[in-house]
BALODO-797330 format. One line per field, with one value per residue (C-alpha): residue in three letters; x, y, z; chain; residue number from 0. Coordinates in nm, 2 decimals, decimal comma, m for minus. Layout:
N
res = c(ALA;...) $
c1 = c(X;...) $
c2 = c(Y;...) $
c3 = c(Z;...) $
chain = c(A;...) $
n = c(NUM;...) $
***
This chain:
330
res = c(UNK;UNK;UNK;UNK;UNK;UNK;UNK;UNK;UNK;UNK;UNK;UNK;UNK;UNK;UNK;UNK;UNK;UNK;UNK;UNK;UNK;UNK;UNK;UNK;UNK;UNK;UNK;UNK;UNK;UNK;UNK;UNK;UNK;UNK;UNK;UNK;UNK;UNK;UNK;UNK;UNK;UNK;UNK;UNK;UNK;UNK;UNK;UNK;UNK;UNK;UNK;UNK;UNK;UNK;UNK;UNK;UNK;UNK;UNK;UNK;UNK;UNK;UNK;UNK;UNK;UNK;UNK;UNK;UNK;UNK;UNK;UNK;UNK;UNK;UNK;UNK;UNK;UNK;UNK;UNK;UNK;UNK;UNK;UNK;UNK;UNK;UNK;UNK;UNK;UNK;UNK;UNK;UNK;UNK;UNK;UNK;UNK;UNK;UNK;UNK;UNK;UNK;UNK;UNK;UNK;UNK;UNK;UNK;UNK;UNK;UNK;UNK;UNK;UNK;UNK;UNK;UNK;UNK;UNK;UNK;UNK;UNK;UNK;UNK;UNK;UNK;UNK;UNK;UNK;UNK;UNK;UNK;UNK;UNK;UNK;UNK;UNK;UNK;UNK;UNK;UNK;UNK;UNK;UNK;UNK;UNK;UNK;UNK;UNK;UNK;UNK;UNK;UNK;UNK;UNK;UNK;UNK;UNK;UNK;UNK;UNK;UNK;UNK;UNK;UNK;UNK;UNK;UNK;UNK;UNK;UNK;UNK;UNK;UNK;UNK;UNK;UNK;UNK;UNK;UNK;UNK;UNK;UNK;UNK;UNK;UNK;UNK;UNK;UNK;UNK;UNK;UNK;UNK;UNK;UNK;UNK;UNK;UNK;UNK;UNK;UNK;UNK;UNK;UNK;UNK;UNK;UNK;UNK;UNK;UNK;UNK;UNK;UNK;UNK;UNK;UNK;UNK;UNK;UNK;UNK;UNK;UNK;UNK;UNK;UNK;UNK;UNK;UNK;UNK;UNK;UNK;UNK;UNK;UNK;UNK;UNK;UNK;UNK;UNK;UNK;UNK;UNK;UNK;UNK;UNK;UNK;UNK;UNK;UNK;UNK;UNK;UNK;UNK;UNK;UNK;UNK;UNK;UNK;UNK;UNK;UNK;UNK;UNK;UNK;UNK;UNK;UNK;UNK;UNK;UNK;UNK;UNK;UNK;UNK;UNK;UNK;UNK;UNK;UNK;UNK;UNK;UNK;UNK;UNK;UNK;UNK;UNK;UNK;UNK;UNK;UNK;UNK;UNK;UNK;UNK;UNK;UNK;UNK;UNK;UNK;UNK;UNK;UNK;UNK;UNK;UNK;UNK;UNK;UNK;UNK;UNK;UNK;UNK;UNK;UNK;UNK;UNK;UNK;UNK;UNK;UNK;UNK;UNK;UNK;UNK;UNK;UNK;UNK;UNK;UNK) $
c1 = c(m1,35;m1,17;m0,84;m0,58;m0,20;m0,14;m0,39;m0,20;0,15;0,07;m0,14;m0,41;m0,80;m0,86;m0,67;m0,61;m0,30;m0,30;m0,06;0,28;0,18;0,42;0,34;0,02;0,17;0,34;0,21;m0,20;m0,26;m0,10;m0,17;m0,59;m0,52;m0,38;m0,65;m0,89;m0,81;m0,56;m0,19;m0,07;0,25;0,51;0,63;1,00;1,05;0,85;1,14;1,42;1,63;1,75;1,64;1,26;1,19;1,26;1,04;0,74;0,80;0,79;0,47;0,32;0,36;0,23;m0,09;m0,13;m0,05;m0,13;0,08;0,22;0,50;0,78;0,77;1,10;1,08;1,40;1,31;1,60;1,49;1,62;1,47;1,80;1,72;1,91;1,77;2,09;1,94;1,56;1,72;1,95;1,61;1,42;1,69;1,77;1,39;1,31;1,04;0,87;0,77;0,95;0,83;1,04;0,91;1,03;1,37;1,53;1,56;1,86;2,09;1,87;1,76;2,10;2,03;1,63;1,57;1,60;1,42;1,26;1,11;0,85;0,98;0,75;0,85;0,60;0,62;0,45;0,60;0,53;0,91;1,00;0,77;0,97;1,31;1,20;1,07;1,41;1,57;1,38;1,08;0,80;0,52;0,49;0,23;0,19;0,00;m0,13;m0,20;m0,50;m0,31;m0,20;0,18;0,39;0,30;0,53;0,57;0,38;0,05;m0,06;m0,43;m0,45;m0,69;m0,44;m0,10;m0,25;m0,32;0,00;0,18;0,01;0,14;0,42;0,50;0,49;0,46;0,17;0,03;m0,13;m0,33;m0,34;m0,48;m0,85;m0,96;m1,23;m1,47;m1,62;m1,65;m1,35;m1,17;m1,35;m1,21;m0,88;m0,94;m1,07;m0,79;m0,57;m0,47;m0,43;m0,56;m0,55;m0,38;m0,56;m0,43;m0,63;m0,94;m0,83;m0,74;m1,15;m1,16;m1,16;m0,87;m0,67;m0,48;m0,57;m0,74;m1,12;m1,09;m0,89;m1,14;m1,43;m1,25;m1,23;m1,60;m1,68;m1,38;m1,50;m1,28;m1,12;m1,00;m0,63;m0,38;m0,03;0,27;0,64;0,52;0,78;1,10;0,94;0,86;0,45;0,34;m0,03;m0,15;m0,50;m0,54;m0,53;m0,38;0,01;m0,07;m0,17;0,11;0,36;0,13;0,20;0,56;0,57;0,39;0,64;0,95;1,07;1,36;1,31;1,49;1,19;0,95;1,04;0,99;0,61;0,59;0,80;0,67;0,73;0,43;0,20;0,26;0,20;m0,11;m0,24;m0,24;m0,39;m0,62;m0,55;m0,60;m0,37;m0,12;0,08;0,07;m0,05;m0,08;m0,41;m0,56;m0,83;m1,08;m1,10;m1,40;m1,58;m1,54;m1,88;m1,85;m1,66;m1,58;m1,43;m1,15;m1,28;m1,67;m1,48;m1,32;m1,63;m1,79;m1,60;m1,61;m1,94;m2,02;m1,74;m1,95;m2,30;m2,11;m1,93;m2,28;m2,46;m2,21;m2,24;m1,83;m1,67;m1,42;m1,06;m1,04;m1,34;m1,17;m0,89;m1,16;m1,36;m1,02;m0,96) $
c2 = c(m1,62;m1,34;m1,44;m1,23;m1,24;m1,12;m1,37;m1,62;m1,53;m1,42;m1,72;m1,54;m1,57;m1,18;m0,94;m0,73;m0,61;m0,49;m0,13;m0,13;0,09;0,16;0,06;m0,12;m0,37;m0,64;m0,97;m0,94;m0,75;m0,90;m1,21;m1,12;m0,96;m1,30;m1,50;m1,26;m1,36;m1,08;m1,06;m0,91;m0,74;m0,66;m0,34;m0,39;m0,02;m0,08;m0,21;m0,17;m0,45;m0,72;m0,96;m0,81;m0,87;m1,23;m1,25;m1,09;m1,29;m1,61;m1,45;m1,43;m1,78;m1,89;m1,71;m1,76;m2,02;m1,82;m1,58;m1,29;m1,00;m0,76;m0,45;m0,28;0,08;0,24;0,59;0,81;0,73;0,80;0,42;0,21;m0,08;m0,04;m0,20;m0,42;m0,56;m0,60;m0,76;m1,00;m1,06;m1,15;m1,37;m1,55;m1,63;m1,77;m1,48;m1,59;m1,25;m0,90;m0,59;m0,28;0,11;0,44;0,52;0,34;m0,05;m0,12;m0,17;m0,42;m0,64;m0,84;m0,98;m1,02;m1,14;m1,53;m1,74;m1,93;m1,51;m1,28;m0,98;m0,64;m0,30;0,00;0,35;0,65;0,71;0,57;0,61;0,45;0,13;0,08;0,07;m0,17;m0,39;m0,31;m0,47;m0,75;m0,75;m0,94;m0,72;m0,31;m0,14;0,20;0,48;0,81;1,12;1,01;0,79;0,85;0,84;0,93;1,05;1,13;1,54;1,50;1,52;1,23;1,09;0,71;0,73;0,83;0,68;0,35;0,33;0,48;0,25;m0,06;0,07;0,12;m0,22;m0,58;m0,72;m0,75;m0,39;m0,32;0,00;0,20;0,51;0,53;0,22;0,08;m0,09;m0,33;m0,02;0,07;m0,27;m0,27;0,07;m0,06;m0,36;m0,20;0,06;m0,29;m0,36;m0,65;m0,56;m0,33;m0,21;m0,03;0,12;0,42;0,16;m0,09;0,14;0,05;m0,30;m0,44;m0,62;m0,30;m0,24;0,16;0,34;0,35;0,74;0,68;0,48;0,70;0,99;0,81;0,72;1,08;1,23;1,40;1,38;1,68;1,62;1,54;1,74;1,71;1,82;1,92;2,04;2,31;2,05;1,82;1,52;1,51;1,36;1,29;1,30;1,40;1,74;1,73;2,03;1,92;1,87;2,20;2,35;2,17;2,35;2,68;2,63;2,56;2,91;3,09;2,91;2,78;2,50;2,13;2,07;2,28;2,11;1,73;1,68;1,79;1,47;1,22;0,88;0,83;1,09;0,90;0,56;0,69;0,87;0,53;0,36;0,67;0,80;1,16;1,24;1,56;1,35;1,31;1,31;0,98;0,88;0,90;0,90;1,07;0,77;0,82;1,01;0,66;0,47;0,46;0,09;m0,03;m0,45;m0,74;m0,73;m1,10;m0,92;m0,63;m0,80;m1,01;m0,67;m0,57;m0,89;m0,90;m0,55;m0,61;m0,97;m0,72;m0,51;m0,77;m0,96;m0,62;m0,55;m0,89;m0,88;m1,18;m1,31;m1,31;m1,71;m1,73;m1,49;m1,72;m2,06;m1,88;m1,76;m1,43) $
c3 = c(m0,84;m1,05;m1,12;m1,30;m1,36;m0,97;m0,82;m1,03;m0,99;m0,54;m0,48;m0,35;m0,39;m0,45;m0,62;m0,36;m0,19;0,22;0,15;0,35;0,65;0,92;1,28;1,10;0,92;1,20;1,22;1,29;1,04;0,79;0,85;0,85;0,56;0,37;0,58;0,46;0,07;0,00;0,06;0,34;0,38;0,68;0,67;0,76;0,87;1,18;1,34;1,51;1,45;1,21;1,51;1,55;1,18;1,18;1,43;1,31;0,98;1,21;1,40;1,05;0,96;1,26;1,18;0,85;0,63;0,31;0,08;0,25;0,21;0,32;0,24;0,23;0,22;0,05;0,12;0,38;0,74;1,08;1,19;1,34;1,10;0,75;0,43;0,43;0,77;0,62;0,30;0,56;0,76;0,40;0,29;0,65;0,69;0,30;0,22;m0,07;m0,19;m0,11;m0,23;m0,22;m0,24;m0,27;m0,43;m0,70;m0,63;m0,85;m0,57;m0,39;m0,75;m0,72;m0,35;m0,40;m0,73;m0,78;m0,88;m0,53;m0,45;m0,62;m0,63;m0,65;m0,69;m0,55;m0,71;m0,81;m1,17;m1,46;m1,56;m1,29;m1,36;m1,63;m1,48;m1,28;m1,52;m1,68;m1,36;m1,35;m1,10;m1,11;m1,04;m1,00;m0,82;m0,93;m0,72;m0,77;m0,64;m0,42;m0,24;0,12;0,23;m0,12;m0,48;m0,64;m0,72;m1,09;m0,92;m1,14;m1,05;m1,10;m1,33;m1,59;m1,44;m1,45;m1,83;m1,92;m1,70;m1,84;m2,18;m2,10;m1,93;m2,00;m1,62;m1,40;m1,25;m0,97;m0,90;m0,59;m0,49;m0,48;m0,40;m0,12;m0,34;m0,65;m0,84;m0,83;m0,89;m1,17;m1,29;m1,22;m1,37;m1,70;m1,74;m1,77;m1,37;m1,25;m0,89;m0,64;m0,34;m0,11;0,27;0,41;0,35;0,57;0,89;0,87;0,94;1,26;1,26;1,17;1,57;1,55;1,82;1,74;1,71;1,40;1,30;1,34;1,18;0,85;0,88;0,91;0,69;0,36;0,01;0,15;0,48;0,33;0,25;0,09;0,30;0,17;m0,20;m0,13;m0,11;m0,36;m0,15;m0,09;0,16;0,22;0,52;0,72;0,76;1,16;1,38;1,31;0,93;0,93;1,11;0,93;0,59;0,77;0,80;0,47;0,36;0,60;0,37;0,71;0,67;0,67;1,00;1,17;1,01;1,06;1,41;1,41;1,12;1,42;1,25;1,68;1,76;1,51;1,67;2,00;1,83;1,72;2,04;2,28;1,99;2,00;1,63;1,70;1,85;1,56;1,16;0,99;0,64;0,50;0,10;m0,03;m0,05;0,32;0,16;0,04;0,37;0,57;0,76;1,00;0,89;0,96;0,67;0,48;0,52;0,35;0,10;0,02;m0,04;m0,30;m0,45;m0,44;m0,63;m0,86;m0,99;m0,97;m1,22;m1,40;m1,50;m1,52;m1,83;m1,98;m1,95;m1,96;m1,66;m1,75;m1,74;m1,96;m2,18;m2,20;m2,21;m2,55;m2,75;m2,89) $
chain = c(A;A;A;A;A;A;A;A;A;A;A;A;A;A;A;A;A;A;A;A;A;A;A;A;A;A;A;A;A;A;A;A;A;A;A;A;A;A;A;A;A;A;A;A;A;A;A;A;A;A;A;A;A;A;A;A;A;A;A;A;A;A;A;A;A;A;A;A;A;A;A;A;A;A;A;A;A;A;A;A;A;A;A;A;A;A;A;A;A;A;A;A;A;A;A;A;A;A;A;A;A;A;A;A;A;A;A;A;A;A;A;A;A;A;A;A;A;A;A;A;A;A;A;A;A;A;A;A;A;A;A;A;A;A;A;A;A;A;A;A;A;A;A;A;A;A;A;A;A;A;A;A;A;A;A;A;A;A;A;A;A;A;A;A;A;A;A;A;A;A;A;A;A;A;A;A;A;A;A;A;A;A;A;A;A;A;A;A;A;A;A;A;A;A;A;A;A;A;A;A;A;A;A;A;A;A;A;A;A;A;A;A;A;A;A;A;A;A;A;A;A;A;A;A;A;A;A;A;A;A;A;A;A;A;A;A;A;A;A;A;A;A;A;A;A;A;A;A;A;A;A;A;A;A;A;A;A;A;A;A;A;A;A;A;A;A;A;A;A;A;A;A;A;A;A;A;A;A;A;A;A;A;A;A;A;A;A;A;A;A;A;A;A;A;A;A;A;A;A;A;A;A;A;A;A;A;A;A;A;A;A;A;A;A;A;A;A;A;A;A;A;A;A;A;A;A;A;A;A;A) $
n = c(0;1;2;3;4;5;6;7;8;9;10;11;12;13;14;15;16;17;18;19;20;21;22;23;24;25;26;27;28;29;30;31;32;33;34;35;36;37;38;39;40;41;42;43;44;45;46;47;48;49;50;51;52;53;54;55;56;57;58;59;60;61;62;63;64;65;66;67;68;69;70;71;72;73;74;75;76;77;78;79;80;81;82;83;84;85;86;87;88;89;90;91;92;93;94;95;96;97;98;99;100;101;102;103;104;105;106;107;108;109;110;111;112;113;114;115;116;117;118;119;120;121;122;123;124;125;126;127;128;129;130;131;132;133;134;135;136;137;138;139;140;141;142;143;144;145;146;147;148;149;150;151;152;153;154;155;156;157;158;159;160;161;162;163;164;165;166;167;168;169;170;171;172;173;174;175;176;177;178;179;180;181;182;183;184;185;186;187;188;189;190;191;192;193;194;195;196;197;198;199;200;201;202;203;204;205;206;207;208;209;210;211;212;213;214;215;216;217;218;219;220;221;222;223;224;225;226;227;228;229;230;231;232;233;234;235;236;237;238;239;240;241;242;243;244;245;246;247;248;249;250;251;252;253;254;255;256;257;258;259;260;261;262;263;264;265;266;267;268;269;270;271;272;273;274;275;276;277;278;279;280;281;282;283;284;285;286;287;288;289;290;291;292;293;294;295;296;297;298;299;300;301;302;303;304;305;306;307;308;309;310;311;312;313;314;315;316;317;318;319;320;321;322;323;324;325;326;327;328;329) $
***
């Protein structure tokens, strides 16, 4: 067993977080992810209504009787749900840990942070670690520029993010962007995380409720079959480099507006794209470590996995487990 502050302070057996990913993350999923050892998180803009969130959160518990989140995404969106509504929805049903992602959480801190909740905070900035510790949460996860869905506009790999953001904080950190295996929670691990949190990985488990094209794609996707999308307004998004992704890159070469390019990226067009498995269907988040994943696995197999080669490594080094660190003293 490796434990660490997150395993500690989440309750779960592996320090591994399930990413926030919309239309993905509803009740299933998240609660095989938790089963699995990891925690598994909602992601609150998959819905449509105050009313259909509390119910997936009840779904979830009836799954699962192991740690699990909401994700509350604060970035502009056209979905019906406002984060007022998520944070009612979080309240009214007890969740025990919230995280929030995207834009500055300051105006949400007052109604999530007490003392009965773990609260995290997701971003892509080491600056904007810090506020957040500054605001009180419990736990940031910071991702880089490998990631799918966000980076921030730096162009920061996690490799050197996650050091400076340890540094520069005092709370828990968890990694993302990169990661599928041992060998890389070991990297995380050794740059001073405290786990992981991995997305375009899991679309590879069997649990994940993705057409099986998607699937096969990301067996056969190389380290460059992502792009980013909207350098030119400052908001990157990356995504696989499919037909629409590379219209939407055309567009941007042309200087055409925003408004032009937005409906080709209708989150709509990639949930329908999920369920009928046309991989042109629609644009869908995906990170670079799509390059690394070869298997298609049950997610506790997968999990196991990378527990496994993390221990192979860990005894290979003769380095000592963080609560034998603690046992033997400085």
């Amino acid at each position: 067993m490796l434990v660490t502050r997150a395993t500690k302070l989440l309750g779960t057996d592996f320090p591994i977080i399930g990413g926030a990913m919309q239309w993905i993350g509803r009740a299933p999923f998240a609660a095989a992810v938790s089963n699995a050892g990891g925690l598994g998180i909602i992601a609150s803009a998959s819905f449509s209504s105050k009313e259909e969130l509390k119910e997936e959160i009840r779904r979830t518990r009836d799954l699962t009787d192991r740690p699990f989140a909401v994700n509350i995404n604060l970035f502009p969106s056209i979905r019906p749900l406002s984060v007022e509504e998520m944070i009612d929805a979080v309240e009214e049903e007890r969740v025990g840990i919230v995280e929030t992602s995207g834009r500055n959480p300051a105006k949400c801190v007052e109604r999530l942070k007490n003392e009965k909740r773990i609260y995290m905070h997701k971003c892509a900035r080491e600056r904007d670690a810090v506020k957040a510790e500054a605001l009180g949460v419990d736990l940031v996860t910071i991702v880089g520029t490998e990631c799918g869905g966000h980076p921030s506009a730096e162009g920061i790999t996690t490799m050197v993010l996650l050091p400076r953001t340890v540094r520069s904080v005092t709370v828990p950190v968890v990694g993302g962007g990169g990661f599928c295996d041992g060998r890389g929670l070991m990297a995380a691990l050794s740059l001073g995380a405290e786990g992981i949190v991995m997305g375009t990985a899991l679309l590879a488990t069997e649990e994940c409720p993705i057409h099986p094209n998607f699937k096969r794609a990301l067996l056969e996707a190389e380290a460059t079959s992502t792009c980013l999308l909207l350098t030119s307004v400052k908001a990157p998004f990356r995504v696989f480099a499919n037909k629409p992704a590379r219209e939407v890159l055309e567009m941007e070469v042309r200087c055409e507006p925003l408004e032009k390019m937005l409906p080709k990226m209708s989150g709509e067009l990639g949930r329908k794209a999920y369920e009928t498995g046309e991989l042109d269907g629609g644009i869908w988040a995906c990170g670079q470590i799509a390059g690394l994943v070869k298997k298609i696995m049950p997610v506790r197999e997968f999990f196991l996995s990378i527990m496994e080669e993390a221990e192979s490594i860990r005894r290979r080094w003769g380095i000592a487990t963080p609560e034998r660190r603690e046992r033997q003293g400085p």
